[in-house]
N, C-alpha and C positions, 0 to 999 in steps of 0.2 A: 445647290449642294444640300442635299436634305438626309443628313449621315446618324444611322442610329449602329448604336452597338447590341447586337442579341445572343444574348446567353446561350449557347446550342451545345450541348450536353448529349443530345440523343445520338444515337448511333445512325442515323439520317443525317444527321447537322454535320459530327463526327466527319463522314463520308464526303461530306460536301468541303472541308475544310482537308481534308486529305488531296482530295483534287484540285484546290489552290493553291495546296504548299507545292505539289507538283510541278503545276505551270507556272509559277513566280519563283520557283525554286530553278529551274529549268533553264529561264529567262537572265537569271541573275548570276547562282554562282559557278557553276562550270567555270567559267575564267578565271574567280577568287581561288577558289578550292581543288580545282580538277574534276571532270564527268564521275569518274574513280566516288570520290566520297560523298559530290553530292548523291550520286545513287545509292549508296553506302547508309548514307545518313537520312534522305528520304526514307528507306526502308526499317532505319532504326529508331527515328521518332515522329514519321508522319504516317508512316502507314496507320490502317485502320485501329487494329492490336492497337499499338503502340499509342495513339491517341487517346483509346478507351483505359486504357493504363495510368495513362500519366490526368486523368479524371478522376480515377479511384484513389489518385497518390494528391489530391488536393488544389491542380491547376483546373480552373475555371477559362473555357473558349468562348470567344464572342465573336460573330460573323460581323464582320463591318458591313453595312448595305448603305447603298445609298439608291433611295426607293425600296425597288422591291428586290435591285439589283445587290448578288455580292462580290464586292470589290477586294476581299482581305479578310485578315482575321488577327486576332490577338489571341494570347494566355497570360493570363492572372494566378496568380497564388500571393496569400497573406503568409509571409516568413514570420513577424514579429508585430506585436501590437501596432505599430506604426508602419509599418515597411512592407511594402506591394513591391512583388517580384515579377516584373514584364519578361513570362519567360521566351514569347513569342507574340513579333508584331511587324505584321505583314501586309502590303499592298500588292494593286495589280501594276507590274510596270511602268503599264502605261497612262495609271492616274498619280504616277508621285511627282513631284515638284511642282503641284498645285495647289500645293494649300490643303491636302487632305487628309495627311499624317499628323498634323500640327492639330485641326480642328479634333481627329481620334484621341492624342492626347489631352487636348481639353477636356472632352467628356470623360477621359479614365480619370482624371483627376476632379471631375466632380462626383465622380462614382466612390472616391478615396479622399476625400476632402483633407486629412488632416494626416494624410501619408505621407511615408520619404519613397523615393523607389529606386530601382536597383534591376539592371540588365547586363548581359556580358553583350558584347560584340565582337566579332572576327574583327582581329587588327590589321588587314588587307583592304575590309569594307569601309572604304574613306569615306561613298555616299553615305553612307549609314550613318558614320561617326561623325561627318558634320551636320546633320539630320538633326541628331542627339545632341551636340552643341550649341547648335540654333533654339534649341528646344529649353536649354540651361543646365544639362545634364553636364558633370564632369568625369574625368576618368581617375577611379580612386586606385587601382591596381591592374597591374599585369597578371595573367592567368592560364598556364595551359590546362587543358583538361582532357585525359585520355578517354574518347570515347570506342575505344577496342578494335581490333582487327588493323591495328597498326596504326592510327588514325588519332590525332590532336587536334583539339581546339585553341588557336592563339588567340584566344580575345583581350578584348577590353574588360573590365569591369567599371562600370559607369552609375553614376548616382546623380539624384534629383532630389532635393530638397525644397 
């Protein structure tokens, strides 16, 4: 396992990380959420637009690779002097429960040495949220959030000190 995180920003990288939200997205929540929103939702914040938007608005993407391979991807934004906001952080299905979510968080956390940080999760997504427990993440608050065309987010809000 030889896992770097790389900043990809371009509208190349952008595109590449659009087509793993796809198929990880795909693979995963249809079941949690319904086909309905993950489509819905892919088109709302993975598309390409969308990605290059939410870059101009301050979130920072990293292609997880492991080699030369990419396996995931993450989003970073600094909220508060302290406080790194993991808006998106993502593997490929079939490389989670080995060890290689935990090692990503390691390095975000040497990337942010002296951060708190702060994610929501779908409160459906149990893998997730025990992921995030293992991790020492707790959940600070309950949270809907309307993301429009009839469509809520039940998450978690979860924090890491």
């Amino acid at each position: 396992m030889s896992l770097q995180l790389i900043l990809s920003n371009s509208e190349h990288e952008l595109a590449e990380i659009a087509s793993l939200a796809n198929i990880i997205w795909q693979a995963h929540y249809p079941a949690i959420i319904g086909q309905n929103q993950v489509d819905y939702m892919l088109d709302k914040f993975y598309a390409l637009p969308a990605l290059i938007q939410q870059v101009k608005e301050g979130q920072k993407f990293y292609l997880i690779k492991d080699e030369s391979i990419s396996i995931g991807f993450v989003a970073l934004s600094q909220k508060e002097l302290n406080l790194v906001f993991i808006h998106k952080f993502y593997l490929d299905h079939q490389l989670q429960n080995i060890g290689y979510g935990k090692k990503v968080f390691e390095i975000i956390k040497t990337m942010h040495p002296q951060a708190s940080f702060q994610l929501t999760v779908n409160r459906q997504n149990y893998k997730a949220i025990n992921f995030y427990f293992k991790l020492g993440f707790v959940i600070k608050e309950v949270a809907d959030f309307d993301i429009g065309n009839g469509y809520l987010m039940n998450d978690f809000v979860m924090g890491f000190s």
